[in-house]
N, CA, C and O atoms as a GROMACS GRO file, in nm:
protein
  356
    1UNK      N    1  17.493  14.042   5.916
    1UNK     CA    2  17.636  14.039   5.900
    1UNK      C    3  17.690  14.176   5.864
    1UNK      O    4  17.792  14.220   5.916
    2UNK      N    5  17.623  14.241   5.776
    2UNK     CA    6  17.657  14.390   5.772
    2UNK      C    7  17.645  14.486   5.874
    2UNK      O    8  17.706  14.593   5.875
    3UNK      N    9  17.561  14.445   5.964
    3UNK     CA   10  17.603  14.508   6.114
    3UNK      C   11  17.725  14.497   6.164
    3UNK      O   12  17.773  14.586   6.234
    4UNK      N   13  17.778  14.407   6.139
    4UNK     CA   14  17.898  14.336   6.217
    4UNK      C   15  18.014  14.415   6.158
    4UNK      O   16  18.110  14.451   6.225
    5UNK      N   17  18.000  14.438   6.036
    5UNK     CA   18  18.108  14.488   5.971
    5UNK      C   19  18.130  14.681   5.980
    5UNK      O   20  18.226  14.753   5.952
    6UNK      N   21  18.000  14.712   6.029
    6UNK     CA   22  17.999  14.853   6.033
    6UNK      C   23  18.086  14.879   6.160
    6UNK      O   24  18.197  14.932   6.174
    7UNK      N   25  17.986  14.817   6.262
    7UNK     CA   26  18.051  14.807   6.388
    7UNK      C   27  18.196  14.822   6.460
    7UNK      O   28  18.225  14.850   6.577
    8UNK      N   29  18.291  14.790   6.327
    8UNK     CA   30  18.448  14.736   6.293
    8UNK      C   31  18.477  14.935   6.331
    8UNK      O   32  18.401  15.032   6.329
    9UNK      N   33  18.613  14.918   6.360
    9UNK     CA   34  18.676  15.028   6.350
    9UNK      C   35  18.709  15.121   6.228
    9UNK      O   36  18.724  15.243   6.240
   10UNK      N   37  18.719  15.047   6.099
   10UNK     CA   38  18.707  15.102   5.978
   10UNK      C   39  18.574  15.062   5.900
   10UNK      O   40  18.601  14.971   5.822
   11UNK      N   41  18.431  15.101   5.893
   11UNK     CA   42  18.349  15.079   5.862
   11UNK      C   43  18.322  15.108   5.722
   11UNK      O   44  18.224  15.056   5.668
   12UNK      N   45  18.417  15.203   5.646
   12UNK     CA   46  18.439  15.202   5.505
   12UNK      C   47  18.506  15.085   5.400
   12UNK      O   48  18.500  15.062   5.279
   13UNK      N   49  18.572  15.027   5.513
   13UNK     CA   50  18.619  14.880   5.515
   13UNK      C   51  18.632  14.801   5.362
   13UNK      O   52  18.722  14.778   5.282
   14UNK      N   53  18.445  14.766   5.374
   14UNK     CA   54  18.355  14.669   5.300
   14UNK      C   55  18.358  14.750   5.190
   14UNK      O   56  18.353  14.681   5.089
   15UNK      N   57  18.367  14.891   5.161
   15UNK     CA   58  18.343  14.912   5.066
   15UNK      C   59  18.450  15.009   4.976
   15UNK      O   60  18.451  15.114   4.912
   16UNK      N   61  18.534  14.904   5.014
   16UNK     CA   62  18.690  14.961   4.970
   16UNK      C   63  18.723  14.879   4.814
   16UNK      O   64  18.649  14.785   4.786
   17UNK      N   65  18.821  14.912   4.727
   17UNK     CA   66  18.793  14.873   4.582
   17UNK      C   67  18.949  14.862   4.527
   17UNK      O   68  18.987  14.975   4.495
   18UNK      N   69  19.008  14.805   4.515
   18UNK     CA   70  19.111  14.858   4.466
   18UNK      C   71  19.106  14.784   4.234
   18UNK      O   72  19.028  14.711   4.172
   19UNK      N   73  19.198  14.838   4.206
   19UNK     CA   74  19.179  14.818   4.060
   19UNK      C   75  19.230  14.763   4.005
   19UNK      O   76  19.346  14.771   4.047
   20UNK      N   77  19.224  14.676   3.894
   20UNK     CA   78  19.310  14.554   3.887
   20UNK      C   79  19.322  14.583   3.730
   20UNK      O   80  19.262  14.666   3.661
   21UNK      N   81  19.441  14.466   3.686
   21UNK     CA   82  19.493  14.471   3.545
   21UNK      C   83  19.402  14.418   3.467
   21UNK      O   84  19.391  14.462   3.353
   22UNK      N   85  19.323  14.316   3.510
   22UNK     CA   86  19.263  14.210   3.452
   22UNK      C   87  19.114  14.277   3.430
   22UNK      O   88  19.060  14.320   3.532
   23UNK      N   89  19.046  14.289   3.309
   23UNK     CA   90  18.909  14.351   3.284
   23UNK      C   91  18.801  14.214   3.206
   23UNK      O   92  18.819  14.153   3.101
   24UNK      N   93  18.676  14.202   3.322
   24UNK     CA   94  18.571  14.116   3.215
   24UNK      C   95  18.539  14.238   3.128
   24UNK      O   96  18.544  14.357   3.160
   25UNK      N   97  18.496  14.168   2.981
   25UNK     CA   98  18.426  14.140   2.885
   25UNK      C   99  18.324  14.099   2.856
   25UNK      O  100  18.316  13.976   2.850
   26UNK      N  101  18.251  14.148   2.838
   26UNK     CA  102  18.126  14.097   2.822
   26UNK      C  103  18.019  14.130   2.754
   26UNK      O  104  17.992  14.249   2.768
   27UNK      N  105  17.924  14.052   2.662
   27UNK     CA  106  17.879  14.072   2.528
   27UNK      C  107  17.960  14.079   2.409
   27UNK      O  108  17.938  14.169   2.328
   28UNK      N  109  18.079  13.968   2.382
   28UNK     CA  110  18.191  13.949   2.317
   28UNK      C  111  18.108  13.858   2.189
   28UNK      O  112  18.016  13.799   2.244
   29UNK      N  113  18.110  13.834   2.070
   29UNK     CA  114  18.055  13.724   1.964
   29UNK      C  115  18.098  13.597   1.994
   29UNK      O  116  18.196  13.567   2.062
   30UNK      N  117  18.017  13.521   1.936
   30UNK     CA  118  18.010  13.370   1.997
   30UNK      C  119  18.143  13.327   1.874
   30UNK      O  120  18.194  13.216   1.882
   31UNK      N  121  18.183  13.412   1.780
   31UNK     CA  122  18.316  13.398   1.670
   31UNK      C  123  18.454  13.436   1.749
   31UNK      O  124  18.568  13.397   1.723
   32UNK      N  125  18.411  13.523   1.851
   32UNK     CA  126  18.542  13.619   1.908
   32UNK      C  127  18.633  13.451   1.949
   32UNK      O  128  18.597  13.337   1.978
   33UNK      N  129  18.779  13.531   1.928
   33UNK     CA  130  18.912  13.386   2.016
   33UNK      C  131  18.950  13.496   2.069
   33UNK      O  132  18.895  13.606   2.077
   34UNK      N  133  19.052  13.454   2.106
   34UNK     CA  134  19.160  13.521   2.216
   34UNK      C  135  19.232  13.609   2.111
   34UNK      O  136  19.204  13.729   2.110
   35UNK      N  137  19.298  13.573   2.046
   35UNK     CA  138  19.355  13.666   1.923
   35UNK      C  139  19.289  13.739   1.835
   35UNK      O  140  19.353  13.799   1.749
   36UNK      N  141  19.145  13.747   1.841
   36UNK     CA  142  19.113  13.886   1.798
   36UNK      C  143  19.079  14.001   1.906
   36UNK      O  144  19.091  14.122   1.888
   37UNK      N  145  19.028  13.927   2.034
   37UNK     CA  146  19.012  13.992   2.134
   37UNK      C  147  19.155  14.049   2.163
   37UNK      O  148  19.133  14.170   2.158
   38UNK      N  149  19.282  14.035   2.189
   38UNK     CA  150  19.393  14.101   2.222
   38UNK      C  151  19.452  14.188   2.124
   38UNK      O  152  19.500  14.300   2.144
   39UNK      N  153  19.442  14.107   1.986
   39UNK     CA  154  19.448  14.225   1.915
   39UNK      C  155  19.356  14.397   1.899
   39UNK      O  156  19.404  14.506   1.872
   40UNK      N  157  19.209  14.359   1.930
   40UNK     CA  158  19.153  14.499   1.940
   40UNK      C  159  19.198  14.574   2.075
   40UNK      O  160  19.226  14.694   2.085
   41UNK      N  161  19.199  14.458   2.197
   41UNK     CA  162  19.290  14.574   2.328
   41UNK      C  163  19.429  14.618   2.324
   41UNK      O  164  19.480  14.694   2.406
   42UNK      N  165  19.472  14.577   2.246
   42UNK     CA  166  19.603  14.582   2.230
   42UNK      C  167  19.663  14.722   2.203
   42UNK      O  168  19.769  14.772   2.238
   43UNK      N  169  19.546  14.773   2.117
   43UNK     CA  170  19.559  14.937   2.102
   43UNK      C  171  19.581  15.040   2.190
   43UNK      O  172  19.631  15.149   2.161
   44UNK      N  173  19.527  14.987   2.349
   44UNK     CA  174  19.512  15.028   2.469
   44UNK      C  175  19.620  15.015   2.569
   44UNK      O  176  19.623  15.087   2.669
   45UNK      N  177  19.701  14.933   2.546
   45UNK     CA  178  19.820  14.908   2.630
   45UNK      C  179  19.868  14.742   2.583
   45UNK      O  180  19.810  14.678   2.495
   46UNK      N  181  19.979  14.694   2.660
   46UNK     CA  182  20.018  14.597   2.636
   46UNK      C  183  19.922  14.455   2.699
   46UNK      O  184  19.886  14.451   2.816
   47UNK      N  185  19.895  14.359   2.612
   47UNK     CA  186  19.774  14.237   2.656
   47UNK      C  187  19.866  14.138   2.668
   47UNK      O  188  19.936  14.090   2.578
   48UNK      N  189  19.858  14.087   2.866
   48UNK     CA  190  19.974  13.987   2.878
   48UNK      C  191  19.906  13.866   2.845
   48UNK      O  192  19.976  13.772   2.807
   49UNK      N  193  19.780  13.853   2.854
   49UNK     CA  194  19.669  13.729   2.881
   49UNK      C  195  19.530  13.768   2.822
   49UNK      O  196  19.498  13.885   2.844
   50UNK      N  197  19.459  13.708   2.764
   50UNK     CA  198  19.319  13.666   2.719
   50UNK      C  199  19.244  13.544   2.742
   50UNK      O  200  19.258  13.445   2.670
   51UNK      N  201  19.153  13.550   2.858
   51UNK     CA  202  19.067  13.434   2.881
   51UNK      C  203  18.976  13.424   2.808
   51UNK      O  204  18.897  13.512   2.841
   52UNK      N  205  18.924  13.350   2.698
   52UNK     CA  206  18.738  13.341   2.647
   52UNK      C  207  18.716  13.212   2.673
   52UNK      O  208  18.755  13.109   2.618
   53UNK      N  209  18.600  13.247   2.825
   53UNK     CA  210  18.548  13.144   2.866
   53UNK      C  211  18.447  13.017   2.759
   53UNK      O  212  18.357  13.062   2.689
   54UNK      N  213  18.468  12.909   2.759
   54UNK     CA  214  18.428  12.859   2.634
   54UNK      C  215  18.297  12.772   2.737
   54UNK      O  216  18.294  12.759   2.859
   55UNK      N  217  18.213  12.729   2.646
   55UNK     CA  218  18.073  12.628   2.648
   55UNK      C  219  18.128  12.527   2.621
   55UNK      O  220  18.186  12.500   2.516
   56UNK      N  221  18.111  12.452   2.731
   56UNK     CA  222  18.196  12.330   2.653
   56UNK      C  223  18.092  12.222   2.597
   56UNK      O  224  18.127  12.109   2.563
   57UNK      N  225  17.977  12.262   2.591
   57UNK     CA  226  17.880  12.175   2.540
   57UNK      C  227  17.837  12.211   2.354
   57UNK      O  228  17.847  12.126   2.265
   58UNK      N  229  17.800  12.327   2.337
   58UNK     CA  230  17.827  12.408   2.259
   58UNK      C  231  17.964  12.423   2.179
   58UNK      O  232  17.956  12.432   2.057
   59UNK      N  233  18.094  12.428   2.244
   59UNK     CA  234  18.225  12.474   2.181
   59UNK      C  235  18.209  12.586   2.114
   59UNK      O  236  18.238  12.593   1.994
   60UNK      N  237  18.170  12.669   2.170
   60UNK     CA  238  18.170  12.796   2.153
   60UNK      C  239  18.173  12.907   2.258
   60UNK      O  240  18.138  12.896   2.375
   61UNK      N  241  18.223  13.023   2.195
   61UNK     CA  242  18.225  13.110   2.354
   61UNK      C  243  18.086  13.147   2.449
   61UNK      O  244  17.975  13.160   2.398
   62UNK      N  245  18.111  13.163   2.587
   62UNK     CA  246  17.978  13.187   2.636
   62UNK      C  247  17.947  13.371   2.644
   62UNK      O  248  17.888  13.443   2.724
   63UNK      N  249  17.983  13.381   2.583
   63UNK     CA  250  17.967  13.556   2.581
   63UNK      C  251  18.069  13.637   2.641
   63UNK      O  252  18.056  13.760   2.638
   64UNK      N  253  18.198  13.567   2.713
   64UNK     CA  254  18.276  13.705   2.798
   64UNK      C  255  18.383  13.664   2.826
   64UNK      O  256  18.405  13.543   2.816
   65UNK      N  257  18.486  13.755   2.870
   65UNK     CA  258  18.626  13.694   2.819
   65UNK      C  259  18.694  13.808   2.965
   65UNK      O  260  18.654  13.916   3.008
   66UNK      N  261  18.788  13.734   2.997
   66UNK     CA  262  18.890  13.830   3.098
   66UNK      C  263  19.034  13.850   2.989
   66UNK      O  264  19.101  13.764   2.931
   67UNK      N  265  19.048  14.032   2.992
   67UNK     CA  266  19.163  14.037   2.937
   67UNK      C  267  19.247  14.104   3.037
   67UNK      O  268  19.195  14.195   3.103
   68UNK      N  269  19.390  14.068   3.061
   68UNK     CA  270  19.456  14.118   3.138
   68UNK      C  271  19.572  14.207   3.089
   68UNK      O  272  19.649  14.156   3.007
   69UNK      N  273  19.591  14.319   3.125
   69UNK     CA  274  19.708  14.379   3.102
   69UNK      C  275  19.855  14.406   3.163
   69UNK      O  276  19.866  14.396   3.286
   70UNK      N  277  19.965  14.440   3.088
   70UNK     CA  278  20.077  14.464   3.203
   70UNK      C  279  20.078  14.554   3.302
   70UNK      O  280  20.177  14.565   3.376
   71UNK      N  281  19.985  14.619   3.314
   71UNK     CA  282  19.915  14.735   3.414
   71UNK      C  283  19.772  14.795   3.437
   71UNK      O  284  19.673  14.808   3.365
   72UNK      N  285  19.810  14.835   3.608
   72UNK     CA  286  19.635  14.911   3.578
   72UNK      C  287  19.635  14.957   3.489
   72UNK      O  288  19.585  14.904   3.390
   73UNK      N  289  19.694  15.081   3.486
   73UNK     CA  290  19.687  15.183   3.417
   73UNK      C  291  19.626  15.144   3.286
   73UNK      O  292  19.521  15.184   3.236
   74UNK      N  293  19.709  15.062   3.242
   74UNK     CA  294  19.637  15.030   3.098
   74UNK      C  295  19.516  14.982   3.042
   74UNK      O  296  19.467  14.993   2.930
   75UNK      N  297  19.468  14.907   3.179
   75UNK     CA  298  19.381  14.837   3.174
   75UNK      C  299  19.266  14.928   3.192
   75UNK      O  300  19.168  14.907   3.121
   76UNK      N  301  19.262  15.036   3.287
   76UNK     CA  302  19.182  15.201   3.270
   76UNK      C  303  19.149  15.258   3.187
   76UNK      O  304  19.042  15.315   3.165
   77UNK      N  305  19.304  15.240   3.093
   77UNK     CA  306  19.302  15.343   2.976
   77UNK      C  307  19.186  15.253   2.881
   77UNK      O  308  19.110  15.309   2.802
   78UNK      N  309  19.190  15.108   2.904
   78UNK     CA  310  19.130  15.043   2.787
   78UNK      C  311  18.986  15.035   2.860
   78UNK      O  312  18.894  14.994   2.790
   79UNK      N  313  18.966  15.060   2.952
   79UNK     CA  314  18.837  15.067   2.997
   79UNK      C  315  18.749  15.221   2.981
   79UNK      O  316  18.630  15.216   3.014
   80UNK      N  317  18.799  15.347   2.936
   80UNK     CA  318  18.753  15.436   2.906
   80UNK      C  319  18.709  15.432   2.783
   80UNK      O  320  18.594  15.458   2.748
   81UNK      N  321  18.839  15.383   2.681
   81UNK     CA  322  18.813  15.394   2.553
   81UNK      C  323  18.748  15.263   2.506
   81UNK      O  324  18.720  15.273   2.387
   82UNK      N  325  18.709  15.127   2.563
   82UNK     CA  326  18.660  15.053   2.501
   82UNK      C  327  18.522  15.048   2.524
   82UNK      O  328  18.447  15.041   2.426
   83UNK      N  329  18.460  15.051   2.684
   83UNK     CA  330  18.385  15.074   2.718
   83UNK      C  331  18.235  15.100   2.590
   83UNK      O  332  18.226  15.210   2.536
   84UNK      N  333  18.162  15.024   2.567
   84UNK     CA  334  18.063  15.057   2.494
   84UNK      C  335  18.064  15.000   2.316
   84UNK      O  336  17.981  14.978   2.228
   85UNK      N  337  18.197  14.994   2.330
   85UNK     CA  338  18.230  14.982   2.141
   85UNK      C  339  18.224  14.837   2.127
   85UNK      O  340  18.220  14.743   2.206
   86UNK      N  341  18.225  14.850   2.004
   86UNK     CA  342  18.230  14.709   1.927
   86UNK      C  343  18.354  14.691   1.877
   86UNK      O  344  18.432  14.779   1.843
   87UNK      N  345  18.376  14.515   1.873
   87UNK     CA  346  18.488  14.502   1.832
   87UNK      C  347  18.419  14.381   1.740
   87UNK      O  348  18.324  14.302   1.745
   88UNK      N  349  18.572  14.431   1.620
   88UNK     CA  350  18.517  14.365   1.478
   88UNK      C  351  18.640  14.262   1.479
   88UNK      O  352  18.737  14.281   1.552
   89UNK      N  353  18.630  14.159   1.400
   89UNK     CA  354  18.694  14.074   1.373
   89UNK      C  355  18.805  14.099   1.286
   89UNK      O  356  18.879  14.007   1.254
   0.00000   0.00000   0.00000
């Protein structure tokens, strides 16, 4: 199938990316909610939305959370500077 796609007139095509507001999370505490998670991105730009995907067997989080912002941009900015850190409760 990746033959097929090279083949195409734009063969850079497939491996085109564009960047979005919305950033996974991941390796978040099984304590983290949504409101501490937006509060630590929050530093980074404005947080329209916080997903923490929950266990529903468990009731607890499964490790990772989508946070979305009112912009790429922000969502960049919070991906440079969060990138790697810990966030405390």
């Amino acid at each position: 199938m990746l033959k097929h796609f090279a083949s195409r007139s734009n063969p850079n095509f497939i491996f085109s990316r564009s960047f979005s507001s919305t950033l996974f999370v991941k390796g978040i505490s099984f304590s983290s909610t949504e409101e501490t998670l937006a509060e630590a991105f929050s530093q980074c730009g404005q947080v329209i939305g916080v997903n923490v995907t929950m266990d529903k067997v468990k009731r607890r989080p499964k490790g990772y959370a989508y946070v979305t912002f009112s912009s790429e941009g922000e969502a960049q900015k919070a991906l440079l500077e969060m990138n790697g850190q810990g966030i405390r409760k």
